[in-house]
ZADO-1210 file (C-alpha; in nm, 4 decimals, padded with zeros to 6 digits):
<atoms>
<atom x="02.1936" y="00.2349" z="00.2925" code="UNK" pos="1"/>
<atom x="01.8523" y="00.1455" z="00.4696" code="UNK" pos="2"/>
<atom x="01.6899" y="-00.1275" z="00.3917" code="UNK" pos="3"/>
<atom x="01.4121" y="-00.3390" z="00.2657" code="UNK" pos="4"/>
<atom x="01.3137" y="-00.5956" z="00.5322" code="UNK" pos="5"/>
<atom x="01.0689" y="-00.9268" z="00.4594" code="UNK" pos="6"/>
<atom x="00.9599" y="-01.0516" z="00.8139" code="UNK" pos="7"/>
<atom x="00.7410" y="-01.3435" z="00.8389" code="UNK" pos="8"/>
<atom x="00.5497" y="-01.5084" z="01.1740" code="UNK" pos="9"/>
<atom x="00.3308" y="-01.8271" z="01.1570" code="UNK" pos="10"/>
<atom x="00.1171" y="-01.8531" z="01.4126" code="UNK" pos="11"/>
<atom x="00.0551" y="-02.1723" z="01.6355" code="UNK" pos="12"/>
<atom x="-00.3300" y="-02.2438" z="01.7339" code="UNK" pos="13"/>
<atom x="-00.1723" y="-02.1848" z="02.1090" code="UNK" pos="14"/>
<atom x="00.1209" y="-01.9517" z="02.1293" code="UNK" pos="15"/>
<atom x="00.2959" y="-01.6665" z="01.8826" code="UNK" pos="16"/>
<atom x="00.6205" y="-01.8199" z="01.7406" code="UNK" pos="17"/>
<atom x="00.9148" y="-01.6508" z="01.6710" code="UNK" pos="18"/>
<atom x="00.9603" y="-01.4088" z="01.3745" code="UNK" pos="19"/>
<atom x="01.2087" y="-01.4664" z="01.0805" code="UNK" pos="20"/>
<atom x="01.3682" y="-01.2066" z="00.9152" code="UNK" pos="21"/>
<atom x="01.5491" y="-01.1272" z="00.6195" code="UNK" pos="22"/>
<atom x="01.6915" y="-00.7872" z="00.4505" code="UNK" pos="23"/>
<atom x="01.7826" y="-00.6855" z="00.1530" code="UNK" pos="24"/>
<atom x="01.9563" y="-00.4557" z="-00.0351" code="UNK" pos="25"/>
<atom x="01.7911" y="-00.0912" z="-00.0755" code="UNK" pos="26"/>
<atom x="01.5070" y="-00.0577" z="-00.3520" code="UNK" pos="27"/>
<atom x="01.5450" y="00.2964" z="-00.4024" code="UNK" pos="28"/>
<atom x="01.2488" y="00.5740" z="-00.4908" code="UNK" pos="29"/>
<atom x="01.0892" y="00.6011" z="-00.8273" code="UNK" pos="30"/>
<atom x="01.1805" y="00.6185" z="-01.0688" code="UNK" pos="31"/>
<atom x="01.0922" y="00.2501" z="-01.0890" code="UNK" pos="32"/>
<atom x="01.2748" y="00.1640" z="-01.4144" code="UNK" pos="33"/>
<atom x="01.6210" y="00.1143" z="-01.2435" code="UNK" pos="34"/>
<atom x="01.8994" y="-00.1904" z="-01.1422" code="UNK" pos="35"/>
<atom x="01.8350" y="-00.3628" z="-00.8515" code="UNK" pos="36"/>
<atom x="01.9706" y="-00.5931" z="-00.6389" code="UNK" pos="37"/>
<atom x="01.8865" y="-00.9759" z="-00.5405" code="UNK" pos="38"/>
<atom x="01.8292" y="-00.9777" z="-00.1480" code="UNK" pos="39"/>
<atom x="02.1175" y="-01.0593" z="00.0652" code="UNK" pos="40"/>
<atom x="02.0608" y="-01.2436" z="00.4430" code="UNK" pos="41"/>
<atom x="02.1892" y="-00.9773" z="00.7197" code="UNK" pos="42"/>
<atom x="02.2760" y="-01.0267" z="01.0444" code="UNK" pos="43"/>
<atom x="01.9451" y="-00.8898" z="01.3110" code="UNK" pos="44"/>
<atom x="02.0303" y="-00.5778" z="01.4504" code="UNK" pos="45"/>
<atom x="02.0695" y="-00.5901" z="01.8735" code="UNK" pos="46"/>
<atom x="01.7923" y="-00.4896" z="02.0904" code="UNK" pos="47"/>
<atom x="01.8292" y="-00.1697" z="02.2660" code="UNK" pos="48"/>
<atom x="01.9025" y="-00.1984" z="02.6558" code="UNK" pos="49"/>
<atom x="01.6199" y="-00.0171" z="02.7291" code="UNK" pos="50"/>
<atom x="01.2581" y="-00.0213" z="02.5398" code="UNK" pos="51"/>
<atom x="01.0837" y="00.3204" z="02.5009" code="UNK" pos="52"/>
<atom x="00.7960" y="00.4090" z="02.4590" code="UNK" pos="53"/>
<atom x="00.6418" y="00.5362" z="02.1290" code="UNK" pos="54"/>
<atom x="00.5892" y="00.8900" z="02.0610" code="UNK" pos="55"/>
<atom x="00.2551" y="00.9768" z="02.0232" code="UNK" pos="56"/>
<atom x="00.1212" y="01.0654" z="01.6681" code="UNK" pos="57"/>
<atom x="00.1060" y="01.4176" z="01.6068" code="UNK" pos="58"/>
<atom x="-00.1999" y="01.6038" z="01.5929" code="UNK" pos="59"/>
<atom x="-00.3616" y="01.5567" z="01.2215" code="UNK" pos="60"/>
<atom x="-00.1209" y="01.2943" z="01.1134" code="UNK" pos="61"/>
<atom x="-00.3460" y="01.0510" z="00.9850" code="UNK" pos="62"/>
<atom x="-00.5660" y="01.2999" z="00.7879" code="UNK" pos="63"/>
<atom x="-00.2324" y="01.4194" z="00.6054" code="UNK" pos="64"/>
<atom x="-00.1565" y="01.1401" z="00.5084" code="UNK" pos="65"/>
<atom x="-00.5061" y="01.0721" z="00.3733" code="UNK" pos="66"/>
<atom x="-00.4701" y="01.3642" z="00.2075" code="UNK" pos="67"/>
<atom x="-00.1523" y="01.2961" z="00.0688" code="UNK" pos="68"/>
<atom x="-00.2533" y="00.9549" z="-00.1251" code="UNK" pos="69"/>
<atom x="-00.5934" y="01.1410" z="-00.1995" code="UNK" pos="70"/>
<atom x="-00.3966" y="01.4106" z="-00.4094" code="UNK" pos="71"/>
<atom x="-00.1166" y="01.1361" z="-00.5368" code="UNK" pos="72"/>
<atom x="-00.2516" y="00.7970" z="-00.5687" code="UNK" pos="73"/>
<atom x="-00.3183" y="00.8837" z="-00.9481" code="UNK" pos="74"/>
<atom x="00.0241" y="00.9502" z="-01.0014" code="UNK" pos="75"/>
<atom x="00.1573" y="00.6594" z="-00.8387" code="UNK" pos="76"/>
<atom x="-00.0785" y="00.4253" z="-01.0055" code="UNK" pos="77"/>
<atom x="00.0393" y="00.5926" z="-01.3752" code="UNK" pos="78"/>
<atom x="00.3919" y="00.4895" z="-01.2990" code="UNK" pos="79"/>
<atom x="00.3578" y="00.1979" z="-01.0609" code="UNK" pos="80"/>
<atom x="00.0318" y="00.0063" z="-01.1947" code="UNK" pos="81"/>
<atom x="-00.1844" y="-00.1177" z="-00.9884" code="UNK" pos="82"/>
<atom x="00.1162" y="-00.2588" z="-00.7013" code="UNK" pos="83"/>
<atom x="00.2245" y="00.0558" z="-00.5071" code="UNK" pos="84"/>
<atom x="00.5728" y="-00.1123" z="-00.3994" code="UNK" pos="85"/>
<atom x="00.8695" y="-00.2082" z="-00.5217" code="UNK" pos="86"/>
<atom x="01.0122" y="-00.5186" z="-00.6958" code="UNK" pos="87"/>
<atom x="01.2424" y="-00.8093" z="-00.6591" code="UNK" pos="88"/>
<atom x="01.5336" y="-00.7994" z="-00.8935" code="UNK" pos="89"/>
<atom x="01.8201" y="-00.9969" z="-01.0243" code="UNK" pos="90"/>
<atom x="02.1427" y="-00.8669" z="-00.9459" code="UNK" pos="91"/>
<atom x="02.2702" y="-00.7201" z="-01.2346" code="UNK" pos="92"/>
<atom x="01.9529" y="-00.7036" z="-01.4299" code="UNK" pos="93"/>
<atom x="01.8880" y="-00.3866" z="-01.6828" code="UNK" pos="94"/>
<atom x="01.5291" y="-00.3079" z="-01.5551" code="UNK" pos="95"/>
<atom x="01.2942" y="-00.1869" z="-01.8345" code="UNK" pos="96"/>
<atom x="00.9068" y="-00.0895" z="-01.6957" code="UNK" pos="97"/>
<atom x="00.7640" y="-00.4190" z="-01.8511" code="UNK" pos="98"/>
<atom x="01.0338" y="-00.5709" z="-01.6429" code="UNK" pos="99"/>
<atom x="00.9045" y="-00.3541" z="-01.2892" code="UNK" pos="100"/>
<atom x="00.5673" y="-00.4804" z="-01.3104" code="UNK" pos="101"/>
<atom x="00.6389" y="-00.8131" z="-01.3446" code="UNK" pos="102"/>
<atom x="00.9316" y="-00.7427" z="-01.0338" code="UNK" pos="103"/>
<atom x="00.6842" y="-00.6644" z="-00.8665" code="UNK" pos="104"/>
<atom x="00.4497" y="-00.9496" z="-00.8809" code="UNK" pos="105"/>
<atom x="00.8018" y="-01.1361" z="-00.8244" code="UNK" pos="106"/>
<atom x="00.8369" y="-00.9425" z="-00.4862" code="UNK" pos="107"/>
<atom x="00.4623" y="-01.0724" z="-00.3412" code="UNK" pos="108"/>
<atom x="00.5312" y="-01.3983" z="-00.4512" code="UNK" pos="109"/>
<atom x="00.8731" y="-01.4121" z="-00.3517" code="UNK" pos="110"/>
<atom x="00.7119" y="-01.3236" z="00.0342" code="UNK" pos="111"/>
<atom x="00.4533" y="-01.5969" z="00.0098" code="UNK" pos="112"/>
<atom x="00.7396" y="-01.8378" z="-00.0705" code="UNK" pos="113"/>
<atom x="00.9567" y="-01.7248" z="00.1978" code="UNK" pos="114"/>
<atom x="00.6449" y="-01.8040" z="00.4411" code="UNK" pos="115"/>
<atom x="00.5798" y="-02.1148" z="00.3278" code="UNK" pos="116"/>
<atom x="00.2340" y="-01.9971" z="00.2759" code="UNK" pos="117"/>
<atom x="00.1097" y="-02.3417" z="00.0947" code="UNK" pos="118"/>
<atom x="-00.1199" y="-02.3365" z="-00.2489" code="UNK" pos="119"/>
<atom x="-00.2519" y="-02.6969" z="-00.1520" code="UNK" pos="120"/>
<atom x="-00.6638" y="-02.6412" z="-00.1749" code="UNK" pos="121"/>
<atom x="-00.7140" y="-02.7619" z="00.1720" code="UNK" pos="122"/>
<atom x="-00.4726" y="-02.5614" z="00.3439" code="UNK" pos="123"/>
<atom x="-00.4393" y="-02.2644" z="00.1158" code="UNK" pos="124"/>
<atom x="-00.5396" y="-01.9351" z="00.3240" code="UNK" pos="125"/>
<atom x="-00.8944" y="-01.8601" z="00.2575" code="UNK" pos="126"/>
<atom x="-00.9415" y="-01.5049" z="00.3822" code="UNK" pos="127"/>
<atom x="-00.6808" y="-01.2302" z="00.3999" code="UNK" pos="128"/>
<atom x="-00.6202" y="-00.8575" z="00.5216" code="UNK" pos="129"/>
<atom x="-00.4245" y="-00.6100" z="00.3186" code="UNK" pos="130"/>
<atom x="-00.3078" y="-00.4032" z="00.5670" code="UNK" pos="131"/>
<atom x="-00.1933" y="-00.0432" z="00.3861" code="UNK" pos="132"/>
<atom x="-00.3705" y="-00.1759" z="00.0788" code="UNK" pos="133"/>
<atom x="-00.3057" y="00.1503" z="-00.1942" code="UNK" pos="134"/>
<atom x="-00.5424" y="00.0567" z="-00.4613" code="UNK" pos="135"/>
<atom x="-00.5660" y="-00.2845" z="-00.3688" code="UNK" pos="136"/>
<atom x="-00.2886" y="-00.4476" z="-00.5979" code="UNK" pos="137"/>
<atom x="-00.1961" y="-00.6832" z="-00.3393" code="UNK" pos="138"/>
<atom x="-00.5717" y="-00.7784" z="-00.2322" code="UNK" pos="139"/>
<atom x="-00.6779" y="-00.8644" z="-00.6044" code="UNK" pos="140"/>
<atom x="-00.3555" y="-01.0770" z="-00.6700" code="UNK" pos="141"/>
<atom x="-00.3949" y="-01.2844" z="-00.3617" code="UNK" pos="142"/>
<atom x="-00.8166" y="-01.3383" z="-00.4088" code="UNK" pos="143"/>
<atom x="-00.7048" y="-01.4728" z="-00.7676" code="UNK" pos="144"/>
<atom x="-00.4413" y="-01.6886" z="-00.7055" code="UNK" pos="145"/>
<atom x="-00.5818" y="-01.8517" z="-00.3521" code="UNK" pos="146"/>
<atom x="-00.9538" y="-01.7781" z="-00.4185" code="UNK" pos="147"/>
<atom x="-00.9377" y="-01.6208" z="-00.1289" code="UNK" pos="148"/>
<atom x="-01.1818" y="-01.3860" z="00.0652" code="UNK" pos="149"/>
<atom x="-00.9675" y="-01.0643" z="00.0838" code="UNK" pos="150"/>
<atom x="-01.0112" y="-00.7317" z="00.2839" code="UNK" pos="151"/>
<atom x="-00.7934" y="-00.4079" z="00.2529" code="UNK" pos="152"/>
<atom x="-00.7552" y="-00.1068" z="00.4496" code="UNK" pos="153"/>
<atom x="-00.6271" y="00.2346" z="00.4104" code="UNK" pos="154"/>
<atom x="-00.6290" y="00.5790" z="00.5003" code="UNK" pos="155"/>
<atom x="-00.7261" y="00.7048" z="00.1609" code="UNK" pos="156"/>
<atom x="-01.1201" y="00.7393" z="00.0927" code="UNK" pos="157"/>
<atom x="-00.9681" y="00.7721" z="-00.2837" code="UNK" pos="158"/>
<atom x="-00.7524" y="00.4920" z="-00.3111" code="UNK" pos="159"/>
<atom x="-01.0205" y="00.2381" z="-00.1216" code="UNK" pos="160"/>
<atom x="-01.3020" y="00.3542" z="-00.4296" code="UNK" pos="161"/>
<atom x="-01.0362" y="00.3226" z="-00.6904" code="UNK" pos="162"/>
<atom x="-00.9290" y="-00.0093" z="-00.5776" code="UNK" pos="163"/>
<atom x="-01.2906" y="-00.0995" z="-00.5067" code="UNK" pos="164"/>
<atom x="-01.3382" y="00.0090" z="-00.9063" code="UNK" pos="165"/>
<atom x="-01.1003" y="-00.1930" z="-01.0465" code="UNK" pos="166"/>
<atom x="-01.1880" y="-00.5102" z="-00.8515" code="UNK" pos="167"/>
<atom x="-01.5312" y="-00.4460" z="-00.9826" code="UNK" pos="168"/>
<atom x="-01.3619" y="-00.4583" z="-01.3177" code="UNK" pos="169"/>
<atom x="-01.2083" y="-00.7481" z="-01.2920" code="UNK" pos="170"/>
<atom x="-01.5140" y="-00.9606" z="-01.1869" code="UNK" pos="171"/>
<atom x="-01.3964" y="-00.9474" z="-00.7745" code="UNK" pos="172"/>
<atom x="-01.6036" y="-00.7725" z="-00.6056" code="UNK" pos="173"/>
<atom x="-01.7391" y="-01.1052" z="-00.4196" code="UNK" pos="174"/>
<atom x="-01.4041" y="-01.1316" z="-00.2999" code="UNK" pos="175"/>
<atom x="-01.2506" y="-00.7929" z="-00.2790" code="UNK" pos="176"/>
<atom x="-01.3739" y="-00.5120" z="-00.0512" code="UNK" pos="177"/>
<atom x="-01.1399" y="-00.2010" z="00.0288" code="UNK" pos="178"/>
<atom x="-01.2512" y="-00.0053" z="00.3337" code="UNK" pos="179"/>
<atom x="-01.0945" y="00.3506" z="00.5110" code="UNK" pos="180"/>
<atom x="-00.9846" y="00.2858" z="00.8416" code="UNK" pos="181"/>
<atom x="-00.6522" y="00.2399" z="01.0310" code="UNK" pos="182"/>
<atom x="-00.4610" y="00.0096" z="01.0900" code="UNK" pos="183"/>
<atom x="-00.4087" y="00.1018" z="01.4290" code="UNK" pos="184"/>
<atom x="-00.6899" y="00.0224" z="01.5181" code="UNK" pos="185"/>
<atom x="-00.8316" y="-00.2565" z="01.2635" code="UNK" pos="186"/>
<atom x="-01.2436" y="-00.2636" z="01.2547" code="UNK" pos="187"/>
<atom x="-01.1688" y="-00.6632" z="01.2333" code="UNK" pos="188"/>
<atom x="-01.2626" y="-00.9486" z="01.5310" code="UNK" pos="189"/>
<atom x="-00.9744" y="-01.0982" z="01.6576" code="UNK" pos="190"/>
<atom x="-00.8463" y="-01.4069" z="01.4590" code="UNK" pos="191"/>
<atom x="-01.0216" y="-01.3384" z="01.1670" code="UNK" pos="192"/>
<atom x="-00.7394" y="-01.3527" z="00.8310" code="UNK" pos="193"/>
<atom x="-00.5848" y="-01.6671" z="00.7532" code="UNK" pos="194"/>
<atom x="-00.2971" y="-01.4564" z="00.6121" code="UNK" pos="195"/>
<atom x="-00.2564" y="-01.0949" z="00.7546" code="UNK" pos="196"/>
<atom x="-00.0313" y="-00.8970" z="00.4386" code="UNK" pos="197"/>
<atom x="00.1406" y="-00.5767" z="00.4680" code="UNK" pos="198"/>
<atom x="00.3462" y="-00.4490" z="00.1737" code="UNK" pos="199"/>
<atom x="00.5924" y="-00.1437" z="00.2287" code="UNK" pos="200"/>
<atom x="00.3373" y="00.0329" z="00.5010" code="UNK" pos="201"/>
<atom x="00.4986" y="-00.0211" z="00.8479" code="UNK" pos="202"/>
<atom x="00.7331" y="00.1912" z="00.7701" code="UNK" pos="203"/>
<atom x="00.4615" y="00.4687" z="00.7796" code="UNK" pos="204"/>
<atom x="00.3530" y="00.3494" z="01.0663" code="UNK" pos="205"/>
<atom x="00.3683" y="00.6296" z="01.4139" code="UNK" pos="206"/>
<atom x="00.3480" y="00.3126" z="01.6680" code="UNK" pos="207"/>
<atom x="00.5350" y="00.0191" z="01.5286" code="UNK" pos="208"/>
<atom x="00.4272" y="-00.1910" z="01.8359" code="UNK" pos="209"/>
<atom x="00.0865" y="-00.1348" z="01.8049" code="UNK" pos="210"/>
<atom x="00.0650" y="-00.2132" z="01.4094" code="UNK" pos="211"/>
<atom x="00.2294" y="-00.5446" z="01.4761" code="UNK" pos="212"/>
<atom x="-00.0194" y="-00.5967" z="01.7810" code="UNK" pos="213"/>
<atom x="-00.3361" y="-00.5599" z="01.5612" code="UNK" pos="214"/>
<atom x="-00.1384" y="-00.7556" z="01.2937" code="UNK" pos="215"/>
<atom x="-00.1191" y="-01.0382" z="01.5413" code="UNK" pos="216"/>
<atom x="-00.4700" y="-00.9863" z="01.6622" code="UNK" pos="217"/>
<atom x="-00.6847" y="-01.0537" z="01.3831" code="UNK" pos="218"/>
<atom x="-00.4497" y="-01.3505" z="01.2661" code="UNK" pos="219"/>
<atom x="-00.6428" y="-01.6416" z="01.2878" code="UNK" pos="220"/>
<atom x="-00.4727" y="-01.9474" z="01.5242" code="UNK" pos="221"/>
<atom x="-00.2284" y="-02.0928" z="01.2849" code="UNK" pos="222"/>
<atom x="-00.2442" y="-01.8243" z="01.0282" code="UNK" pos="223"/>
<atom x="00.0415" y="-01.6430" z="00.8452" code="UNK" pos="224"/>
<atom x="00.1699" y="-01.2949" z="00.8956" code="UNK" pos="225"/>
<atom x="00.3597" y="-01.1387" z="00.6020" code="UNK" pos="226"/>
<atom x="00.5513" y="-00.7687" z="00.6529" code="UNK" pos="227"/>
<atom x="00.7341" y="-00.6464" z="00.4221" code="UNK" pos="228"/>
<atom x="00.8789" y="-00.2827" z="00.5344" code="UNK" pos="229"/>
<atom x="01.1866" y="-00.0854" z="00.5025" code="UNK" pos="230"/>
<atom x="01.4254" y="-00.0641" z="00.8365" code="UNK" pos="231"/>
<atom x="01.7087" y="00.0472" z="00.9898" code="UNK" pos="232"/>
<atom x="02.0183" y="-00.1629" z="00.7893" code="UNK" pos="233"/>
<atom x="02.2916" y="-00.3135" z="01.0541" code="UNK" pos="234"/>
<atom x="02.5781" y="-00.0410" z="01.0994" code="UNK" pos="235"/>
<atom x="02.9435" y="-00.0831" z="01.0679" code="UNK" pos="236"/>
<atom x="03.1744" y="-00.1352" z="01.3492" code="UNK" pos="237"/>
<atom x="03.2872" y="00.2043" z="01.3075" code="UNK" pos="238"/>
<atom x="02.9566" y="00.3816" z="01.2728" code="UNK" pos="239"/>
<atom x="02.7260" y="00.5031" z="01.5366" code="UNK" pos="240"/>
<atom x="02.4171" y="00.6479" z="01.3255" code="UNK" pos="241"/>
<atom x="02.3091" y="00.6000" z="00.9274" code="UNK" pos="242"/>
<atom x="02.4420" y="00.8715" z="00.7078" code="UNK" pos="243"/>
<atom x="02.2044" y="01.1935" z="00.7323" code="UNK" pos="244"/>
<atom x="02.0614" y="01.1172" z="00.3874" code="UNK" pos="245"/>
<atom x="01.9683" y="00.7845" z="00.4755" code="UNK" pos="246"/>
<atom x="01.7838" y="00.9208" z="00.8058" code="UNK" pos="247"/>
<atom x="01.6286" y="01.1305" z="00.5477" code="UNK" pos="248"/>
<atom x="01.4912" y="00.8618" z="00.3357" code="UNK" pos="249"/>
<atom x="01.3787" y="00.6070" z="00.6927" code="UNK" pos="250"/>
</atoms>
């Protein structure tokens, strides 16, 4: 199956280090109440021979997918709750929906441990970038628990004033601002975040080099990046593609 990757780069105040990653089993599509399971380490996939070059983004893709979370984001936020991503699961584990949302608080904290990404006052990060921020789940849970300055972007003018509502009501709005714009091309100075977040959106992404450049660029010298995003899952000896239904679901 595909799967669910957690990749994690700490920067050094005078050169990028080297990503870590680790995959995990596939979290499936909603519905949400279903087994998981825990995370296994996998072997990185090679490097193609040759790089290539992106393929430009089609004509009107960003505005459908505006449009898409415009029309949707209600739905999503019905089922999901305020995190628009999946959880982290015990192997095993029946999964009722009181059990999801707290999975998925599990899953952001289980990427901030996995960084390293320290709650000691003096070094805790102090302003962070939700990069494919929904409504903002992410971006309110990380301004409570580091008291942390937090921005979020997205493409959806309806999910940035939904998540901008709800941090109102939750006494954030000093610390939470959600904006439209892309994250292509982030409206941020470079090294600006502390910690530079992405939850389950570089996947969506058209130029997956260029959303890890801008990642990199407003990460502040000896910041944190955190992606979590589904990829391409190792293939077996005797394979030479993913099945067509998992092509489907990359």
């Amino acid at each position: 199956m595909a799967h669910a990757a957690l990749l994690h780069t700490a920067l050094p105040s005078t050169s990028a280090a080297a990503a870590r990653r680790r995959c995990g089993r596939n979290h499936r599509a909603p519905p949400p109440v279903t087994r998981r399971s825990r995370r296994r380490l996998l072997r990185p996939m090679a490097s193609p021979t040759t790089a290539q070059a992106p393929a430009p983004a089609p004509p009107g893709l960003k505005e459908g997918i505006a449009g898409l979370y415009d029309e949707s984001s209600g739905l999503w936020e019905s089922i999901w709750g305020d995190h628009m991503h999946h959880g982290f699961y015990e192997s095993g584990e029946a999964a009722s929906m009181a059990d999801h949302r707290r999975a998925q608080i599990r899953m952001i904290e289980e990427a901030l441990a996995f960084a390293a990404v320290p709650d000691d006052p003096e070094k805790k990060p102090k302003t962070v970038v939700d990069v494919g921020c929904g409504i903002g789940g992410s971006s309110r849970y990380l301004a409570k628990k580091y008291g942390a300055q937090c921005k979020g972007i997205t493409l959806s003018p309806v999910q940035a004033e939904r998540g901008n509502a709800l941090a109102a009501a939750q006494g954030l709005s000093d610390q939470v601002s959600l904006q439209v714009a892309d994250a292509l091309e982030q409206p941020f100075p470079d090294g600006q975040f502390d910690l530079v977040w992405s939850m389950e959106s570089g996947e969506h992404m058209p130029d997956k080099s260029k959303f890890v450049s801008e990642l990199a660029r407003v990460a502040a010298p000896g910041g944190t990046i955190i992606i979590v995003t589904w990829c391409h899952r190792n293939l077996e000896p005797s394979e030479t593609s993913l099945k067509p239904d998992e092509l489907n679901l990359l």
